[in-house]
C-alpha positions in Angstrom: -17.4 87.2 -69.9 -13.9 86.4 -71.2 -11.7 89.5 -72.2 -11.3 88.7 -75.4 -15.1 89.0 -76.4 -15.3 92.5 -74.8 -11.9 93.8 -76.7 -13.3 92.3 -79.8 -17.6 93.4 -79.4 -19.4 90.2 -80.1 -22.0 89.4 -78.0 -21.9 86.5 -76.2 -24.5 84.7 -73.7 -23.2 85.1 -70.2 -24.5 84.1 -66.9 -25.3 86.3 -64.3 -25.3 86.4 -60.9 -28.8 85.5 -59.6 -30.4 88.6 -59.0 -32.9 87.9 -55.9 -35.8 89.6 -55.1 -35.0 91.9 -52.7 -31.7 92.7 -54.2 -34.1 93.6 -57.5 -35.9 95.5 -55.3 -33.6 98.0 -53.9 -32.0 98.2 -57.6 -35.4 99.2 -59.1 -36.4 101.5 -55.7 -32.9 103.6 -56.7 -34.6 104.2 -60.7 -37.1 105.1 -59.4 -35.6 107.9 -57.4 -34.9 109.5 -60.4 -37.7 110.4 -61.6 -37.0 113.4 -63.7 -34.7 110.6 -66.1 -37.7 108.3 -66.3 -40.4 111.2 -67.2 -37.9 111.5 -70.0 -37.4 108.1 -70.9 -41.0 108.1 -71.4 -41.4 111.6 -73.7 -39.2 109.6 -75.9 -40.7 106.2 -75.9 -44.5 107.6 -75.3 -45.2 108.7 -79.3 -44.8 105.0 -80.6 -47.5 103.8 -78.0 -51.1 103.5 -78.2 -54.0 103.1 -76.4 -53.6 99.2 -75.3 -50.2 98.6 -73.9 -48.6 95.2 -72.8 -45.6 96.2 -71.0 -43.3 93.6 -70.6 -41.3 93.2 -67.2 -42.8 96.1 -65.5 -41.1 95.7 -62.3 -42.3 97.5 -59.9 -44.1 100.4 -62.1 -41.1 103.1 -62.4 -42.8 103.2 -65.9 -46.2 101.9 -65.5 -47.2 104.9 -63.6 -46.6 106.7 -66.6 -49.1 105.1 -68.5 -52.2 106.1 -66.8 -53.3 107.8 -69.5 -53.6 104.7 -71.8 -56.8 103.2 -72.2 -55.1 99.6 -71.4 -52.7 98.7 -69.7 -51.2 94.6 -68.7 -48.2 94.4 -66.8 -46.3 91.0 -66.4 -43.1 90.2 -64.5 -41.9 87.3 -62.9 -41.8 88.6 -59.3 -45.1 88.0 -57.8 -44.2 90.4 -55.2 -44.2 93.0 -57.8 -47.4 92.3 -59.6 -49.5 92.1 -56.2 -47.6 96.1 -55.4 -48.6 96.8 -59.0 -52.3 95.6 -58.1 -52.7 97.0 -55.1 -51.2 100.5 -56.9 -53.6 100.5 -59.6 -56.5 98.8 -58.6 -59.2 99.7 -61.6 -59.2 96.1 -63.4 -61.1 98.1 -66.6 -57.6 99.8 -67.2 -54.9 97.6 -65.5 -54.1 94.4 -65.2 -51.1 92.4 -63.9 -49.9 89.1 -64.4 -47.0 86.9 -62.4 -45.5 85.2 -65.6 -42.4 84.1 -66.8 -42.1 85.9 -70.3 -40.3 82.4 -72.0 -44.4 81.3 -71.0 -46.4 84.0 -72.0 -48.5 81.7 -73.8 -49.4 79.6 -70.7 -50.9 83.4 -69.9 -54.2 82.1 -70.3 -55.8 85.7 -70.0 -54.0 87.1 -72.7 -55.7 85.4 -75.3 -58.6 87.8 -75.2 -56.5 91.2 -75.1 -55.7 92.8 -78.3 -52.0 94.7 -78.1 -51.4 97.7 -80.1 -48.2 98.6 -78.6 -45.7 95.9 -76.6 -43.5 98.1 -74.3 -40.0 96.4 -73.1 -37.5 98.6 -71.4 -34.7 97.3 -70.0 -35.9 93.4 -69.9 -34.5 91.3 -72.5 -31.0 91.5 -71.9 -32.2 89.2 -68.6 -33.6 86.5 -70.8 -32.0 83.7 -71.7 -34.0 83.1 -74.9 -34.6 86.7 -76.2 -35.7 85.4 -79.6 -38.3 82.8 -78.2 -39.5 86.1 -75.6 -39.1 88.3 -79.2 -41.4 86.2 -81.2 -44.2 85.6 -78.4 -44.1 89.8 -78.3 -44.8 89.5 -82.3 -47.4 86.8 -81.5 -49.5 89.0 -79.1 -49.7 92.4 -81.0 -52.6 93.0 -83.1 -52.3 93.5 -87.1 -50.3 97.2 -87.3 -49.4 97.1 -83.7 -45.8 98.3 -82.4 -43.2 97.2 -80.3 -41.3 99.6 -78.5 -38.2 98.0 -77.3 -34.7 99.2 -75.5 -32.2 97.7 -74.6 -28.0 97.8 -73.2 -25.5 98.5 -75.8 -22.1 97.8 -77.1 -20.9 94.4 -75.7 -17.8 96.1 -75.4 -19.7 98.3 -72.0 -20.1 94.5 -70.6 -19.2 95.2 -66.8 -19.4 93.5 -62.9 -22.4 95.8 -62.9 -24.1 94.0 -66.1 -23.1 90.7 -64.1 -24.8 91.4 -60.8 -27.9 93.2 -62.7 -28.5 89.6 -64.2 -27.5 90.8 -67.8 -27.4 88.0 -69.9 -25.7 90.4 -73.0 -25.3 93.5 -74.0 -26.4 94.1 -78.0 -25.0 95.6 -81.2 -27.5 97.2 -83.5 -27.3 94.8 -86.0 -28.1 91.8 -83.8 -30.7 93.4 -81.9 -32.7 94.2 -85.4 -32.0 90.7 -86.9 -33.7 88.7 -83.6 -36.5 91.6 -83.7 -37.1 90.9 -87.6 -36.7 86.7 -87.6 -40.2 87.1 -85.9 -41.5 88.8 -89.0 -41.3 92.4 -87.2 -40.2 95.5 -89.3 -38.0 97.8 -87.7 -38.8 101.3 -88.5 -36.5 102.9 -86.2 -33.2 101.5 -84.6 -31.7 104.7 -82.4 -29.2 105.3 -79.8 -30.4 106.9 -76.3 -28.4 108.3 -73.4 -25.2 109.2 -74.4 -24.4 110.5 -71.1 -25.4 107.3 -69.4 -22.0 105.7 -71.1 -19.3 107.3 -69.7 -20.9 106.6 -66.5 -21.7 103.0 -67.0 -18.2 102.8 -67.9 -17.0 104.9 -65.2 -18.6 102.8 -62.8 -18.1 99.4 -64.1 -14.4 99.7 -65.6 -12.9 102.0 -63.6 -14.6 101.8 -60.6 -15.3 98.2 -60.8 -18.7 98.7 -58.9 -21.1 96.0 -58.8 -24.5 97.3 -58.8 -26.4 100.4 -59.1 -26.7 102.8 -56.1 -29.4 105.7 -55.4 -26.7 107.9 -55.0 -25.4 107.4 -58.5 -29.0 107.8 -59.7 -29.2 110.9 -58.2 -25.6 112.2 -59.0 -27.3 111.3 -63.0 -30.6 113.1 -62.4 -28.8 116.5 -61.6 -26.6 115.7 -65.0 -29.8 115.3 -66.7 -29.8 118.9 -68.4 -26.1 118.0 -69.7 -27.6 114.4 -70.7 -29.8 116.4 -73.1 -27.7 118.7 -74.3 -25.1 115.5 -75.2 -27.7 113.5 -76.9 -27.9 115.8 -80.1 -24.3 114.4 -80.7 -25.9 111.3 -81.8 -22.2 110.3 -83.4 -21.4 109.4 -79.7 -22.0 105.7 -78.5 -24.9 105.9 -76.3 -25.7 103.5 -73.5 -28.9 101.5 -75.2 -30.2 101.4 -78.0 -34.5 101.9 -78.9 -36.1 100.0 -81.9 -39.6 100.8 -82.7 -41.0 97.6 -85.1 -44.5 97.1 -86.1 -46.5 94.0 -87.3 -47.8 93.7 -90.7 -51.4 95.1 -90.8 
């Protein structure tokens, strides 16, 4: 991205390094090895969900595994290597299901025309798709009359780093243009927040300062030991916080 978008804020469609699948994989394994960060992810997301879930981009379950409690649950991610760990992982095909999809074609999913969505859960996923409104509208598409979409995202353009690069980041969003693309698919946005205010200085530690490249398990460790400060620092919601949530529903 030039310089003179990220001093200025506007988002603007980059592209990323390809991000292969075992360099997705370690990326994903280090997440996951903070668990304490993504049971807390979850208390936050978890009240705006319901009992028939299509996660979006479920990788390789850091979440997923934290949805066994939902009556329904369809995973779909691009990486086939993923959805066959996923299948083997949660093998009941009453609650689970998972689908090797690309989610511009989710309506060449031929077994998703017989589900009925609640709740769509996205964490962390569109910022790698090139066409986030055409991946936006097929989310609106598959919910059910009154269902939800639980979204989150990267924030501020101006956090745009090597990191975002290498992760396959295609943009960072402001609040204003992630509700507008959520609400040109006839979605209301009922809440727009900010989450991990922490999670900034170290994003912009890391990418500015640093100039690091990717995400290590070390720093997702060094973060999970922070993750009592992180909570203390999120009632200051007047500081910029490193994405931002939207919870929209579909007219009933």
């Amino acid at each position: 991205m030039e310089a003179s978008a990220l001093q200025t804020g506007v988002s603007q469609l980059v592209e990323p390094t390809e991000v292969v699948s075992h360099d997705g994989l370690e990326i994903l394994e280090n997440v996951g090895q903070a668990p304490k960060f993504n049971d807390w992810l979850m208390q936050v997301l978890r009240p705006y969900l319901g009992e028939s879930v299509l996660e979006a981009g479920s990788g390789i379950g850091n979440l997923t595994e934290r949805l066994t409690d939902r009556r329904r649950v369809v995973g779909i991610d691009m990486d086939a290597t993923y959805v066959a760990r996923l299948r083997r992982r949660h093998a009941d095909p009453e609650q689970f299901a998972f689908h090797a999809a690309d989610l511009h074609d989710l309506d060449q999913v031929v077994e998703l025309a017989d589900e009925k969505f609640d709740s769509v859960l996205c964490v962390n996923v569109l910022e790698h798709v090139q066409d986030d409104q055409l991946v936006l509208g097929h989310f609106a598409k598959l919910l059910a009359p009154g269902g939800t979409a639980v979204l989150l995202v990267p924030a501020h353009p101006w956090l745009y780093s090597q990191v975002d690069h290498t992760l396959g980041h295609y943009r960072r969003y402001t609040r204003s243009e992630f509700r507008t693309k959520i609400e040109n698919t006839g979605l209301k946005v009922e809440r727009l927040y900010g989450f991990n205010r922490l999670g900034t200085l170290g994003w912009w530690a890391s990418g500015k300062v640093l100039r690091r490249r990717t995400l290590s398990a070390r720093q997702m460790k060094t973060y999970e030991r922070l993750l009592p400060v992180a909570k203390t620092i999120e009632k200051f919601s007047a500081l910029p916080a490193l994405s931002v949530v939207a919870i929209a529903r579909k007219a009933g």
